[in-house]
C-alpha positions in Angstrom: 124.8 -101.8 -3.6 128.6 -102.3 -3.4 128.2 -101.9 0.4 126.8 -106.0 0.5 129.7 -107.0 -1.2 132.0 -107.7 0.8 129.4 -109.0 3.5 128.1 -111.5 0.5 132.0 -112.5 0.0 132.1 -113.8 3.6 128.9 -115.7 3.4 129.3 -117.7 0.2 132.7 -118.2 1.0 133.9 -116.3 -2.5 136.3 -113.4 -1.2 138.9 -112.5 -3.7 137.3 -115.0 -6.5 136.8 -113.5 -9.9 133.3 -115.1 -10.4 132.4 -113.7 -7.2 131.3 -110.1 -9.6 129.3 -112.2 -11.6 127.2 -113.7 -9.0 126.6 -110.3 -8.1 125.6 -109.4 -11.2 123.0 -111.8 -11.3 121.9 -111.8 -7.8 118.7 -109.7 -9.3 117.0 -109.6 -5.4 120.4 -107.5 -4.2 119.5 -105.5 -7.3 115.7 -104.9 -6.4 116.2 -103.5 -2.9 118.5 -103.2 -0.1 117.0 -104.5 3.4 116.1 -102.0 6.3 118.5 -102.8 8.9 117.2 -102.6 12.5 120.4 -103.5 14.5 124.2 -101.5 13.4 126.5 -104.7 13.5 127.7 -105.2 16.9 126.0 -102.1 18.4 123.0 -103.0 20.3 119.6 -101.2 20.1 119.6 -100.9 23.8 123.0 -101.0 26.6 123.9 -104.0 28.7 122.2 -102.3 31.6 119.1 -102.6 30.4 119.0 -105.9 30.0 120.1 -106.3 33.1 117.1 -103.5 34.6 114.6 -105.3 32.7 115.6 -108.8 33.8 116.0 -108.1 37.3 114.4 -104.9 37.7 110.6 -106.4 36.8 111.0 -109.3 39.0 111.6 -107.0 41.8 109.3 -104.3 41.0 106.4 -107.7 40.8 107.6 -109.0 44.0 107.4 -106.0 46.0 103.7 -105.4 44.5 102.5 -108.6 44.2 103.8 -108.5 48.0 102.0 -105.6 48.7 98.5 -106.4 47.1 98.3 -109.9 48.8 99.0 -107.9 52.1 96.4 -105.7 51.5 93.9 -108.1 50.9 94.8 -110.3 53.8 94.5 -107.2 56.1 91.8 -105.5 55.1 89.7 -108.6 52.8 89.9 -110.9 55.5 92.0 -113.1 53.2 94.1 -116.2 55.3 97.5 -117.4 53.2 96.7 -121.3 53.7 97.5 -123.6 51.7 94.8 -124.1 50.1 94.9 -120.5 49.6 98.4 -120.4 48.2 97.6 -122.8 45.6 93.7 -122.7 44.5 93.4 -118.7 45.2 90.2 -120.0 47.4 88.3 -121.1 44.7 86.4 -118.2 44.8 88.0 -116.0 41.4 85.1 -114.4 39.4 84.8 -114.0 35.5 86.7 -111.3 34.8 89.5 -112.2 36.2 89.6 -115.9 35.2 89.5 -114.6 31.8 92.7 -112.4 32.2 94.4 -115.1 34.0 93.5 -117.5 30.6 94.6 -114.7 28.4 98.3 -114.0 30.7 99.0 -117.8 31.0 98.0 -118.6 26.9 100.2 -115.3 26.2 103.5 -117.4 25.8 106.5 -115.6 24.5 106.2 -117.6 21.5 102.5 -115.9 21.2 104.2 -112.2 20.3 106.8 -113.7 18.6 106.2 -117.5 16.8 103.1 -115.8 15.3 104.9 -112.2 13.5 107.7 -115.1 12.0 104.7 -117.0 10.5 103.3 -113.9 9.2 106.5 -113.0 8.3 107.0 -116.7 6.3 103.2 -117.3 5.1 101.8 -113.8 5.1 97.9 -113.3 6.4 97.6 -116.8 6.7 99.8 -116.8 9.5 98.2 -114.9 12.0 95.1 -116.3 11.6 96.4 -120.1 11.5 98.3 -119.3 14.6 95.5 -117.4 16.6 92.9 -120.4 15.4 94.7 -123.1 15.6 95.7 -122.3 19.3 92.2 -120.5 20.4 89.5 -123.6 20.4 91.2 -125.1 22.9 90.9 -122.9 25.3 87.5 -122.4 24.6 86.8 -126.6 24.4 88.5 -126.5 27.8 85.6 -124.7 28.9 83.6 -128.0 29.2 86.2 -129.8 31.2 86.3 -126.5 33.2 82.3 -127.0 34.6 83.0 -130.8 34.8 85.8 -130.6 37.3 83.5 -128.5 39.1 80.5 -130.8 39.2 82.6 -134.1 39.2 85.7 -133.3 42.0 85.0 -130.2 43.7 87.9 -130.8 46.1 91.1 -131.1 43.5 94.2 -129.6 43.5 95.4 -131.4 40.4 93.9 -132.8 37.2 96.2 -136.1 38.1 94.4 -136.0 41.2 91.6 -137.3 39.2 93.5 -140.2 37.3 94.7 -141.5 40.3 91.2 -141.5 41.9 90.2 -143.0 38.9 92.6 -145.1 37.8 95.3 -145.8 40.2 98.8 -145.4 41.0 100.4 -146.7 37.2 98.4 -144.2 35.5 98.9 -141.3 37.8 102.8 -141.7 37.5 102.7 -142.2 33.9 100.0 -139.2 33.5 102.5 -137.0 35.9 105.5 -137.9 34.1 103.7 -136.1 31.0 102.6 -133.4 33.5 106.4 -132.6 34.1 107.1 -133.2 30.8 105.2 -130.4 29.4 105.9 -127.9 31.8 109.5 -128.0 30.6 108.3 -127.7 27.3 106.2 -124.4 28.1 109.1 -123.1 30.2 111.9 -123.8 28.1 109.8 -121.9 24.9 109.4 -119.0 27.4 112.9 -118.7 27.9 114.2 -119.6 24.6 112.2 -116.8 23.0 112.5 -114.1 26.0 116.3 -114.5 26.2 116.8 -114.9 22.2 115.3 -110.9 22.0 116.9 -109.5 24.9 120.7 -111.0 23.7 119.6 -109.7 20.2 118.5 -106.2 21.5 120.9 -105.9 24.9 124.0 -107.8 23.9 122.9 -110.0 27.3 124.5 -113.4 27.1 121.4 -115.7 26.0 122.8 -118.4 28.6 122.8 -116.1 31.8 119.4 -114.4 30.3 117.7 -118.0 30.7 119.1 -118.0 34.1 118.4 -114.9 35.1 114.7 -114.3 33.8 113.2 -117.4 35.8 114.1 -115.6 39.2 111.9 -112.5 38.9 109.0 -115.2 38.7 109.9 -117.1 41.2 110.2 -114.3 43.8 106.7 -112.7 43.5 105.3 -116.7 42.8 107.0 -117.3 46.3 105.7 -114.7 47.8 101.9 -114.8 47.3 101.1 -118.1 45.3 98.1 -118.3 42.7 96.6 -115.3 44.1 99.5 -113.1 43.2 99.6 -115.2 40.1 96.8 -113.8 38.9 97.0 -109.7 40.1 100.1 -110.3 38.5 98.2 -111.5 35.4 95.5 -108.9 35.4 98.5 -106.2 35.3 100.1 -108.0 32.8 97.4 -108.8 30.4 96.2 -104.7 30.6 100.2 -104.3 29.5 100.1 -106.8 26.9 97.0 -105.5 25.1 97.7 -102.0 25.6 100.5 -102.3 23.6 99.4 -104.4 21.2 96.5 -101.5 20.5 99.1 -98.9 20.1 100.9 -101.3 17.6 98.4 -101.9 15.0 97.0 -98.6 15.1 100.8 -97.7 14.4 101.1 -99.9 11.3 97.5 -99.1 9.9 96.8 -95.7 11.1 99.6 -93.5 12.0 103.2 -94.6 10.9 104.6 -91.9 8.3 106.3 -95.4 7.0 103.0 -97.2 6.5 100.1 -95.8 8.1 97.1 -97.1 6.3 96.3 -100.8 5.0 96.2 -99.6 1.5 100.1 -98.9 1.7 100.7 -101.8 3.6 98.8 -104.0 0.7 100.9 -102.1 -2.2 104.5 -102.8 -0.1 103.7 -107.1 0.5 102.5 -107.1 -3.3 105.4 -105.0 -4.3 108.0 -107.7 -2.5 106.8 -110.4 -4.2 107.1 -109.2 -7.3 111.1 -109.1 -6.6 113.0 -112.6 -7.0 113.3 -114.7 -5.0 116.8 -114.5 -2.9 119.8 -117.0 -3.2 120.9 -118.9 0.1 123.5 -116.4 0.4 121.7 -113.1 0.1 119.1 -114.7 2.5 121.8 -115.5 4.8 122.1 -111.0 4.2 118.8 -110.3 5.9 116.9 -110.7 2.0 113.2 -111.6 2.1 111.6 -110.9 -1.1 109.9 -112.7 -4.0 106.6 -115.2 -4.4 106.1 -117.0 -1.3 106.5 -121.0 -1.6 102.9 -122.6 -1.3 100.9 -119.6 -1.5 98.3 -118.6 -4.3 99.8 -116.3 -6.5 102.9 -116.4 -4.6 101.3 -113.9 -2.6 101.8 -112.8 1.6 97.5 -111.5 1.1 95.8 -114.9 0.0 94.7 -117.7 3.0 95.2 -120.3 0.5 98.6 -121.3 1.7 100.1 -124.9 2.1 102.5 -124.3 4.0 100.1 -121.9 6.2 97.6 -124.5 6.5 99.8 -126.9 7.7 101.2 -124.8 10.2 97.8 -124.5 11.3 97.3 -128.1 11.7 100.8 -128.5 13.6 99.0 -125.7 15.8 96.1 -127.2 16.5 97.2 -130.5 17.9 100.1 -129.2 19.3 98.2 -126.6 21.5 95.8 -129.1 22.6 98.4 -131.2 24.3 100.0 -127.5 26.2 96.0 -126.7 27.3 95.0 -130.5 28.2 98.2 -131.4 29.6 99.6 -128.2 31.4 98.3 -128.1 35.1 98.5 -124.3 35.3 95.0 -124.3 32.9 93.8 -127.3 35.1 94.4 -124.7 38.2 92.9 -121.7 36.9 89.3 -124.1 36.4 89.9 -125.3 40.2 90.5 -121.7 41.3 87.5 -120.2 39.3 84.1 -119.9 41.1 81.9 -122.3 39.7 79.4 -120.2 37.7 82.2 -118.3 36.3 84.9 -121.2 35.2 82.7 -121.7 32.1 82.5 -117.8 30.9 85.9 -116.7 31.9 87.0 -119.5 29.7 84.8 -118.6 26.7 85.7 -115.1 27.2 89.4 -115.6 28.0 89.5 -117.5 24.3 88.0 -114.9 22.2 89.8 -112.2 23.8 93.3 -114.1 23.7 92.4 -114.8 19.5 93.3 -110.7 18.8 96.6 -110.8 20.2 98.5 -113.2 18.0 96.3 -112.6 15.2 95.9 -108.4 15.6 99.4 -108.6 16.4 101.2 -110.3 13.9 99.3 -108.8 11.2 100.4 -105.7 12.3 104.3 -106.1 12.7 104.5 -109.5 11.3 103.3 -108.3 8.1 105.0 -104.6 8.8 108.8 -106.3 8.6 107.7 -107.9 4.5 106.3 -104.4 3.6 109.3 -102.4 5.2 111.6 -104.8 3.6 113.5 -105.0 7.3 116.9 -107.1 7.4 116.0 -110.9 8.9 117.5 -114.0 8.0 115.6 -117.1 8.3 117.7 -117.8 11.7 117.1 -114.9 13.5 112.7 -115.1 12.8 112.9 -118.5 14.0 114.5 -117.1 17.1 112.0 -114.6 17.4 113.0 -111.4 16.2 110.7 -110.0 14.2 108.4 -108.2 16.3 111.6 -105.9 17.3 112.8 -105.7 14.3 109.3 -104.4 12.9 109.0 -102.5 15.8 112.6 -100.7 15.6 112.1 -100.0 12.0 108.9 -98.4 12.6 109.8 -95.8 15.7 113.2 -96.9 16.7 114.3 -97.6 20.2 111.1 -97.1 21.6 109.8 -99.7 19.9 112.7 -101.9 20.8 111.7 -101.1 24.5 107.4 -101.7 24.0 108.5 -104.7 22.6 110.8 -105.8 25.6 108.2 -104.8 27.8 105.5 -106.5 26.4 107.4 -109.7 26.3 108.5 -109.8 30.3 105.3 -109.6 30.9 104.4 -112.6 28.6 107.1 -114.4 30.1 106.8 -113.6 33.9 103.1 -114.1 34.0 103.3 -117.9 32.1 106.0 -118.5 34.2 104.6 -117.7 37.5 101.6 -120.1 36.6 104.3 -122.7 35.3 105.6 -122.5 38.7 102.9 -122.6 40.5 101.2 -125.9 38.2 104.6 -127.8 38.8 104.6 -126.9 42.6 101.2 -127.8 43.1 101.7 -131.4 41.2 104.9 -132.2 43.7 103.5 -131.4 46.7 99.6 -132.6 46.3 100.9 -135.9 43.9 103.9 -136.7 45.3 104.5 -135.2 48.6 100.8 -135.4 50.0 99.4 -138.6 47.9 103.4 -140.9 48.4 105.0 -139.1 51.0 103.5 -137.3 53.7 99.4 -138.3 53.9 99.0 -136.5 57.0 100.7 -133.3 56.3 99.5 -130.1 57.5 98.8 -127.1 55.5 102.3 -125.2 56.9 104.4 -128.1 55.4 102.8 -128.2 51.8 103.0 -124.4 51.9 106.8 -124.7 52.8 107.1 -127.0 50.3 105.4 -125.7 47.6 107.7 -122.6 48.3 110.5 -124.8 48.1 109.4 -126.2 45.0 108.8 -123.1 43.1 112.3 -121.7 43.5 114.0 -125.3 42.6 111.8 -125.5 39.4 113.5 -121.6 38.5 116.5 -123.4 38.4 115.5 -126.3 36.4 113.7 -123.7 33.6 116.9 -122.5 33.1 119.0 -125.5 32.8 116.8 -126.7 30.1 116.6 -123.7 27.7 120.6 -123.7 28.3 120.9 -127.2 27.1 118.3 -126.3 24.0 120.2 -123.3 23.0 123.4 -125.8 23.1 121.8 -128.1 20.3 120.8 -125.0 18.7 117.0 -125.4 18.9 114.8 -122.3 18.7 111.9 -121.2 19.8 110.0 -122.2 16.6 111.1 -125.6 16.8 110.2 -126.6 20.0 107.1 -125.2 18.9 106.2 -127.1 16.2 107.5 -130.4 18.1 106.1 -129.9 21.2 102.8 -131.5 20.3 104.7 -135.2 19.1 105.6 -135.3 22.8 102.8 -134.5 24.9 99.7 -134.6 22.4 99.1 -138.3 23.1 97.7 -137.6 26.3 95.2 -135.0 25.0 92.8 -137.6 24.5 93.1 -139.9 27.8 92.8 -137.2 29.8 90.1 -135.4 28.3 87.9 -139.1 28.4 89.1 -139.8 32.4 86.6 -136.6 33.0 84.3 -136.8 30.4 83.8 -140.5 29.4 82.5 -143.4 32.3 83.4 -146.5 30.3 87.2 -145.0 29.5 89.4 -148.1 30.6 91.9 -147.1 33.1 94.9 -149.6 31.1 93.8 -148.6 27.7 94.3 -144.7 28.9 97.9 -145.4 30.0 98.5 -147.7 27.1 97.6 -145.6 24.6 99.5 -142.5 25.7 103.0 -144.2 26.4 102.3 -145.8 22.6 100.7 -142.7 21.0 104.3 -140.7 21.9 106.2 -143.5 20.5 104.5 -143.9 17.4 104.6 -140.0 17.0 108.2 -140.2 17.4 108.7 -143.3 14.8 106.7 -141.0 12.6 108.2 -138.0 12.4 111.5 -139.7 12.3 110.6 -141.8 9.5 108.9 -138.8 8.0 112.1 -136.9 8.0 114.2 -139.6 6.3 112.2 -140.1 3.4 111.6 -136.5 2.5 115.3 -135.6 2.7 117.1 -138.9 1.6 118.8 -140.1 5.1 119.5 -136.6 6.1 118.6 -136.1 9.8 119.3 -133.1 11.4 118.0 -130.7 13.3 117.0 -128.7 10.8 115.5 -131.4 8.4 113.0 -132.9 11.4 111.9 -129.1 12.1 110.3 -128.9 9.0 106.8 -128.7 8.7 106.1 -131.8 7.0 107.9 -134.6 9.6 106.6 -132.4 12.4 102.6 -132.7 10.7 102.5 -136.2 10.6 103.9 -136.3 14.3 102.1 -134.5 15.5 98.6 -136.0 14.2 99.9 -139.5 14.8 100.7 -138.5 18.2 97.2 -137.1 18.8 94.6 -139.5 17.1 96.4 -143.0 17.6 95.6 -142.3 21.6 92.4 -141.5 20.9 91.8 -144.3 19.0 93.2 -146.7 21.1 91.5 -145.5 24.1 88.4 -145.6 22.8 88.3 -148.9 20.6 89.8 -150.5 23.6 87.4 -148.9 26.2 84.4 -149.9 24.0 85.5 -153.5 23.9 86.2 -153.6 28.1 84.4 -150.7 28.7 84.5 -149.7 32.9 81.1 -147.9 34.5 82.6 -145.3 36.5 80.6 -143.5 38.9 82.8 -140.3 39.6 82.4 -140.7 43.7 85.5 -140.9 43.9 86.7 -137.9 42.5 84.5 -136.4 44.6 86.1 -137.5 48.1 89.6 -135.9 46.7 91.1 -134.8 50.1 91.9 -131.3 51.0 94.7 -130.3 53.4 93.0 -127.2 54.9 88.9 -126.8 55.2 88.1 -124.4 53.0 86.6 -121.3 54.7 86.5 -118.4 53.1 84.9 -120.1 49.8 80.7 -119.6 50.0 78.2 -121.2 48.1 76.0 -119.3 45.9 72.7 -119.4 43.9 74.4 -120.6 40.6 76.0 -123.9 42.1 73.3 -126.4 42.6 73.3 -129.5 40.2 71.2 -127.8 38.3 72.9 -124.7 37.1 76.1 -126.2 36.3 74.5 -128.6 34.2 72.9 -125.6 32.6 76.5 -124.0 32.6 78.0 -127.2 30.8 75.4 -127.5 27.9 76.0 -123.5 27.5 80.0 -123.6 27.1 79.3 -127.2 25.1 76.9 -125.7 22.5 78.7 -122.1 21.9 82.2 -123.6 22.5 81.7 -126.1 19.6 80.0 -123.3 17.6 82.4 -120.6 18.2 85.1 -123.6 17.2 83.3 -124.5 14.6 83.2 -120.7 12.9 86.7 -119.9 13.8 88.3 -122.8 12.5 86.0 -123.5 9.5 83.4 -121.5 8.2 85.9 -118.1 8.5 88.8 -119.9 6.5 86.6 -121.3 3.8 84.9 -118.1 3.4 88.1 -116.4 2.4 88.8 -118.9 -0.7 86.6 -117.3 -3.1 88.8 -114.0 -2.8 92.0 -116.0 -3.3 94.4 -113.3 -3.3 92.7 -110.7 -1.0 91.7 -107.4 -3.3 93.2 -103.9 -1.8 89.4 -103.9 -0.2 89.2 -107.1 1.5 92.6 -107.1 2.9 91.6 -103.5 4.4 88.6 -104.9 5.7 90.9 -108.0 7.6 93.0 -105.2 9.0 89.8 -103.3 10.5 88.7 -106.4 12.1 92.4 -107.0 13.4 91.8 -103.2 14.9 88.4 -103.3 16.1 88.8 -106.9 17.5 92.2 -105.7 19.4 90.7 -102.6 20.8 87.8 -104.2 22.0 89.6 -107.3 23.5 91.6 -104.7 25.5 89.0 -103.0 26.7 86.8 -105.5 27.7 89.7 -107.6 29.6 91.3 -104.2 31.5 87.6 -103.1 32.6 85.8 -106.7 33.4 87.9 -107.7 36.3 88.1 -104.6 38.0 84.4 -104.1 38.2 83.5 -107.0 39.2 86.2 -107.4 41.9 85.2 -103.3 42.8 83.8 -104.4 46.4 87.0 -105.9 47.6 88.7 -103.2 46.4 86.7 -100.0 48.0 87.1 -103.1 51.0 90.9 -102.1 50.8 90.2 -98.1 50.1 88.1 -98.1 53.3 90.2 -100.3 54.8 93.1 -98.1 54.4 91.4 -94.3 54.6 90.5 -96.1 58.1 86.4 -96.1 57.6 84.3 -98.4 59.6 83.4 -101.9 57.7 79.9 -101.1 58.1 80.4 -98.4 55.9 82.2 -99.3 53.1 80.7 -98.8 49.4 78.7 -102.0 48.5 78.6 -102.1 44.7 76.0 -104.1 42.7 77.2 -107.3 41.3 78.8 -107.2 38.0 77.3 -110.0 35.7 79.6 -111.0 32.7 
């Protein structure tokens, strides 16, 4: 392949050297195959103007919708924009569309792309690690979901219910980690949205950051956490649509793949290649037996390097669900008997998009053989790159599309979780007691478009160090994972010790931090970089030490000066507005959320307990998967994506089908009395 030559030259640093031929000679990887490129050099898959359509184009065309839906139920649903309204939806959101709202907010930008790179770097292993590790704790969130309900109807906030509980310190260390992982969500959502439309527009990654934030922020201003979630419902049915039409793609109708049979025969053939030099990998090579992997194999679970991913996954994720107001809000804003299925169902449903997903084009850029370096996955680019090698620009677009709507619908609940924790925590609780409901909804407004500006700044400054996508990732959990415990126990626990909760999360970050430092250090003699304390093993023990040292120093400490909380306080949580339009119904008494809290305890433990156990350990018989297993893991991949999708496009809108033949009517001008009254959908 004389073409790679002189590419290989510049790399290595070689050109002009007589050894230079040599190293080619031996370079037996260049020799095996030559990589699929997806990009031509400095030519963009799409023009400049796109990016710039896409960027600002969606935020408008959401805006004006968003606009236009919360008008029409205000008009013709009786619906009042209070404040109350504007930031807990009225409390009143049904199953259906709880569970789209779970699946929008958990559909990161790092969930279509973070999972294909560790499909593309661990093979099957991947997928599932990712969609495991990063499912049970939306479904474990469940629990707290009923408890808030039962324990402090009234909240706005989940540090509304530490400072109830436990006082000023602990609320302004608890928000403090609040803020803190907010940025973190925001700044992945950026890093990974503006990373893929610089690689695929020729945007500038810096003015992408700054310019993606604003098409949230203008529909989030306009309607709040209602047009949060109709936002979500629309995004979620884009999302999963084009998911479907993905891995039917890769395992049922490419002319390049088309079946799972030829997928299997291209990941086994790759392996068999050797394994690339620095240099040719730096050339968009990605061949040979994977590191930590049975058999050096991409179709075998048993994979260090997977399973420790899946570890880093798991903790981390439990500090971005336990932590991250916006999952807090949508249990607030969920009708009581639905909070608990919507978040059972939102979980199982989310599980099939990174996992159907990656194993589709994560797995579809090893068996094409497409052109990545190690740099450009970690940014995020494999799912267009799979996707442009399979149909070409079109792809490049489905993938484009399918990420805005990741990143606007995350982001508008970002907004919306940060807003809410100014101006109910700070404003209301420090500020302003009194306030009415016009000045928190002036300054939630207020606070949602500063907050667009901050998102930005921070993936800026990230980019600037030269952090990815991947690595905040992986690090994210150090940071914010120490309060996991606490917080969970302030809800769950009556003898949790207010000074033992605060103690142990300030000390659980620090000792995560002295950790993975340490961790770094000894594994690569001294050398601390960037790169070195981004690898799997410093960010492990991190992120473990950050989440059980908390835990075990709440609870030792809580068992030795243990309080006996009685929850009335939580329960006296102040509103701003009363709420009106919110009605009680037959499934609210005492009795049927306690029935509600043992249901989503017992089958969210179980469904943990099969996901994240018995499903792995089943596979480790088959070590490397034959051709017939790993056709039977793709089927599931299918059936569980198609099924997810329909379930989650279908659910919300029947169940919601009164208020909207309410609009219908409403618009077509027929009397109230005479509107359509649907049975009740029961999920």
């Amino acid at each position: 392949h004389p073409s790679t030559e002189p590419s290989l030259a510049r790399v290595v640093g070689l050109s002009n050297r007589p050894h230079l031929e040599n190293s080619l000679a031996m370079s037996t990887a260049t020799a095996s195959y030559t990589p699929v490129p997806w990009k031509d050099g400095e030519t963009t898959v799409l023009p400049l103007g796109a990016g710039y359509g896409i960027v600002l184009g969606f935020g408008v065309f959401f805006s004006l919708f968003t606009t236009l839906l919360v008008y029409l139920d205000s008009k013709y649903a009786g619906t009042t924009m209070t404040s109350e309204q504007f930031n807990t939806a009225g409390r009143s959101v049904k199953t259906g569309l709880t569970a789209s709202v779970i699946v929008s907010q958990w559909t990161w930008a790092a969930t279509l792309l973070q999972s294909s790179n560790v499909a593309w770097a661990y093979g099957i292993s991947g997928p599932f690690w990712y969609a495991a590790g990063a499912t049970v704790q939306v479904l474990l969130f469940g629990i707290l979901a009923i408890e808030i309900k039962m324990k402090a109807p009234t909240a706005h906030t989940f540090l509304e219910l530490v400072n109830a509980r436990w006082g000023t310190r602990a609320h302004i260390v608890f928000m403090i980690y609040g803020f803190i992982t907010n940025m973190i969500v925001s700044a992945m959502l950026l890093l990974g949205g503006a990373a893929v439309i610089n690689a695929l527009t020729g945007m500038q990654t810096e003015l992408a950051s700054f310019l993606i934030p604003w098409g949230v922020v203008m529909y989030t201003f306009a309607g709040g956490l209602k047009a949060t979630f109709l936002a979500c419902y629309m995004n979620t049915a884009v999302i999963m649509g084009v998911l479907v039409y993905f891995v039917f793609l890769v395992y049922a109708s490419s002319p390049l793949l088309g079946e799972s049979g030829v997928v299997y025969d291209k990941l086994a053939e790759m392996v068999s290649y050797p394994s690339p030099t620095d240099a040719e990998k730096a050339l968009g090579y990605h061949c040979g037996p994977v590191s930590g992997n049975r058999g050096g194999s991409f179709l075998t679970m048993l994979s260090s390097d997977g399973l420790m991913f899946g570890i880093i996954n798991l903790v981390g994720n439990f500090g971005t669900v336990f932590m991250d107001q916006s999952y807090w809000q949508s249990a607030i804003a969920a009708k009581p008997s639905s909070s608990h299925k919507g978040y059972m169902l939102g979980g199982l449903v989310w599980f099939s998009i990174p996992f159907t997903l990656a194993t589709s084009l994560g797995l579809a850029a090893n068996a094409l053989g497409v052109k990545l370096t190690p740099s450009e996955a970690g940014q995020g680019l494999v799912p267009p790159a799979a996707a442009i090698a399979l149909i070409g620009v079109p792809g490049a677009v489905l993938v484009v599309v399918q990420l805005f709507m990741a990143i606007v619908s995350t982001g508008s609940a970002e907004c919306i979780a940060v807003s809410s924790i100014v101006v109910y925590d700070i404003y209301f609780t420090y500020i302003n007691p009194k306030a009415t409901g016009q000045q928190i909804l002036f300054y939630s407004r207020v606070v949602i478009a500063f907050f667009g500006v901050v998102m930005g700044s921070l993936a800026c400054i990230l980019y600037a160090f030269g952090i990815s996508l991947g690595w905040v990732y992986l690090f994210m959990g150090i940071v914010i994972g120490s309060g996991v415990i606490p917080v969970a126990l302030c809800l769950g626990w009556r003898k949790t010790n207010g000074t033992a909760a605060t103690f142990s999360v300030v000390t659980g970050s620090v000792l995560a931090l002295i950790t993975w430092i340490v961790t770094c250090s000894s594994l690569n003699d001294g050398n601390i970089s960037v790169d070195t304390l981004g690898q799997n093993e410093p960010m492990l023990a991190g992120n473990v030490v950050a989440l059980l040292s908390s835990g075990v120093i709440t609870v030792v400490w809580s068992l030795m000066f243990p309080e006996n909380y009685d929850f009335e306080s939580m329960k006296r949580i102040p509103t701003v507005e009363q709420i009106e339009e919110y009605v009680h119904d037959e499934d609210e008494t005492p009795e049927k959320l306690a029935e509600a809290r043992a249901w989503i305890t017992g089958w969210g433990w179980i469904v943990s307990i099969i996901i994240m156990v018995l499903w792995p350990v089943a596979t480790i018989p088959w070590g490397v998967f034959p051709k017939a297993i790993f056709s039977l893991w793709a089927s599931v991949a299918m059936v569980w994506g198609l099924l997810a999708a329909t379930v989650i496009i279908i659910l919300p809108v029947a169940e919601s089908w009164g208020d909207i033949m309410a609009v219908v009517n409403g618009m077509a001008g027929i009397p109230q009395e005479a509107k359509y009254k649907p049975q009740s959908v029961e999920a």
